[in-house]
N, C-alpha and C positions, 0 to 999 in steps of 0.2 A: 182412657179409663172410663167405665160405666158412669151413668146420670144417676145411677142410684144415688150418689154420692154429692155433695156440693163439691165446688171445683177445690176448697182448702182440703176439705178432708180425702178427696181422690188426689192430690196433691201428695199430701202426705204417705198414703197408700203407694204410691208407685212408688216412694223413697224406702218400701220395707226391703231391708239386701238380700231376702229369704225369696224363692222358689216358693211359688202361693199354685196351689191346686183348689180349683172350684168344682163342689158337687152339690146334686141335691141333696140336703138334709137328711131324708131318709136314705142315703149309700153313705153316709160319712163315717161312720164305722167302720163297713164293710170295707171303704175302701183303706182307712186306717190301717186296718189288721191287714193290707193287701200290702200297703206297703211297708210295712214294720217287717214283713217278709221278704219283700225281695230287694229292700233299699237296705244296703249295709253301708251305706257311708253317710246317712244322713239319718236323723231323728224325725218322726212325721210327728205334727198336733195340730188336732181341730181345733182353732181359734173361735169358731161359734160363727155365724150369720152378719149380714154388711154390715151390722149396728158395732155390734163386738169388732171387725178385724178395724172401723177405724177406732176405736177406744183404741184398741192393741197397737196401731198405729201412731197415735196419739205420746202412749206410754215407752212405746220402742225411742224414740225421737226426739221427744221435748221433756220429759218429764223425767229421765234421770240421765245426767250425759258422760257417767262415767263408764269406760271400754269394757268387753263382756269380760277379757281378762281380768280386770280387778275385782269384778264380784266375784269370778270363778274364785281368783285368788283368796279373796275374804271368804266364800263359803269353805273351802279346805281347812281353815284356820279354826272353824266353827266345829263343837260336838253338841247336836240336838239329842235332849232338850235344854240340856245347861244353857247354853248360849240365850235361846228364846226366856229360860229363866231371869236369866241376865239383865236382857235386854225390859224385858218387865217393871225388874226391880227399879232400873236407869229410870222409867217411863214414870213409874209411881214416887220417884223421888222427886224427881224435876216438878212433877202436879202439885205434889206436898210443898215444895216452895213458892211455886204459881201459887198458891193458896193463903198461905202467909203471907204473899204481897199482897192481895186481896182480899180484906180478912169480908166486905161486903159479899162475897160468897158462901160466908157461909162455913162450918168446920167440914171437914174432906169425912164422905162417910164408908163407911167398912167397906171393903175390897169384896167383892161379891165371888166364895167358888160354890160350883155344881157340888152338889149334893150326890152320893154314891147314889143312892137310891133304893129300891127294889129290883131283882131279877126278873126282867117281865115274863110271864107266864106262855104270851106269844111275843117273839121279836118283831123289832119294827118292820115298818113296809122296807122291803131293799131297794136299796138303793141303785141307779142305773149308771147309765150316758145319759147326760141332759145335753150339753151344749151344744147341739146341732137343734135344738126345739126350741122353740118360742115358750118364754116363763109364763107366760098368762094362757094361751091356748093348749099348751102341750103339743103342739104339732109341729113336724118336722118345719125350717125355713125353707124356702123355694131355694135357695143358694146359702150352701156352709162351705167354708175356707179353711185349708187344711197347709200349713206353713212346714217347709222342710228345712231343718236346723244341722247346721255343718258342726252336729257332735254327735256320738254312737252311745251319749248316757243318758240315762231319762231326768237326772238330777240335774242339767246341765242345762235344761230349757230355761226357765225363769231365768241364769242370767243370761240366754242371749235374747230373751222377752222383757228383761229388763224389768219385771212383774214384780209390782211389791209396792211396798211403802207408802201407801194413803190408808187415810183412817186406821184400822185396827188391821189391816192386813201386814204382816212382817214385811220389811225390806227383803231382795231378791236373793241375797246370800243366805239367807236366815232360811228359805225356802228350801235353798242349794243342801244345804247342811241336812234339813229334816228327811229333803228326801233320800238321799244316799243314805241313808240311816234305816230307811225304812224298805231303800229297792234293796241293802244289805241283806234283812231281817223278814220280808217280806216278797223280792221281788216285786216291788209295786214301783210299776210303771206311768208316768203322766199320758194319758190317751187324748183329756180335751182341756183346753184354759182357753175361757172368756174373760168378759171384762172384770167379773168379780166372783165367778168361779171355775173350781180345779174336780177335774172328773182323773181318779186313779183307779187303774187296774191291780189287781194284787195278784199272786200267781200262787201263797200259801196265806190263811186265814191262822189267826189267832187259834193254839189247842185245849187249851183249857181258859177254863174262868178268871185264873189269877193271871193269866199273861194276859186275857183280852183286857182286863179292866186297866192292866200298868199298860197300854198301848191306848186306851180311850181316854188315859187321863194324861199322856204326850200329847194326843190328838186334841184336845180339850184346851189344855196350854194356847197350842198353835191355833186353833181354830173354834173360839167359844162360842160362835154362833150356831154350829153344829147341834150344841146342847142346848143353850141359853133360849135362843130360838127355833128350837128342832124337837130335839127326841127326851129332853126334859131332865135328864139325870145320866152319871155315869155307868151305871151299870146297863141299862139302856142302850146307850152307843156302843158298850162292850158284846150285848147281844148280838148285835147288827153287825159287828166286825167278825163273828163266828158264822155269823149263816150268809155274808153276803163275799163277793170276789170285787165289788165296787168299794171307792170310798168316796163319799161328797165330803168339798170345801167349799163355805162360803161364807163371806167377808162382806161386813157390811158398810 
């Protein structure tokens, strides 16, 4: 195993049971779209650069140890966005009693939602593929990693990535559930997951106004840092869902 890596985390690394392909940064794409064509028995995803595949390693491993079949299992069982609603409500109810045990915190204050907003006049910058670049440079990595998954569904990754469940990111069935939901409605495909972001391909955009915005306020649900920290309002992110074939997640 390469020295990029300390001996725990190339350790780890070699323990992923996935088919790992190594490119340069700037072919990771290309070669994505290469093999999403001619691999029909596996699912290809850019994991991001040596930083990202040992987080992904990290997370595949140690961090949740239950078999892909149970997620898979638990994401079937799931209809997003009800579910991620669900799962919400659980979240804000358990805090509301953390609170009361606590009362030196302080009274729990208003649940904060995005604001529809205004139509902006120009839509936002679109959105890309980032996860083969560096967040701070914007430049391709010298080495991105591209993991081949023994399933033919794009909703199917997170749970054999096991992706989820820290801080405000959904657990990996909650994932499971939204995407099938969306490669139903969308065709939208997972192309790259790092350590805290998810780059989706879509194959049909939102047609009108009222369906982009009921889709940016799923999207908003599942992923508030899109807005909260991003494009500022919902109608905003419903812009960006009309003029772009990308979609950004990210968790903070």
């Amino acid at each position: 195993m390469s020295s990029r890596w300390s001996p725990e985390v190339a350790e780890l690394i070699g323990k992923i049971p996935y088919e790992r392909i190594e490119v340069p940064g700037s072919e990771a794409l290309t070669r994505w779209e290469a093999l999403r064509l001619s691999r029909q028995d596996v699912w290809p995803v850019v994991v991001g650069g040596d930083d990202d595949l040992g987080r992904m390693a990290e997370q595949l491993l140690e961090l949740d140890d239950r078999p892909v079949e149970a997620i898979l299992a638990a994401g079937a069982g799931l209809e997003h966005p009800k579910s991620l609603w669900d799962l919400r409500a659980r979240e804000k109810a358990d805090w509301a009693d953390y609170l009361k045990a606590h009362p030196e915190l302080g009274p729990e204050g208003e649940e904060y939602v995005a604001e529809l907003g205004d139509w902006p006049a120009v839509p936002p910058d679109e959105t890309a593929f980032t996860v083969a670049n560096d967040i701070l440079s914007g430049q391709p990595y010298p080495q991105a990693h591209i993991l081949l998954l023994p399933t033919t569904r794009s909703w199917d990754v997170p749970a054999y990535l096991k992706w989820g469940g820290w801080n405000a990111c959904p657990p990996a069935e909650i994932h499971v559930a939204a995407m099938r939901r969306w490669a139903t409605n969308y065709g939208a495909e997972i192309v790259g997951i790092s350590g805290d972001v998810m780059n989706i391909k879509v194959q049909r955009r939102p047609t009108d106004r009222d369906e982009a915005i009921a889709l940016a306020r799923e999207q908003y649900a599942y992923c508030s840092d899109i807005v909260d920290q991003g494009v500022g309002g919902i109608a905003a992110l419903a812009a960006g869902l009309m003029t772009s074939d990308w979609w950004y997640f990210w968790w903070d």
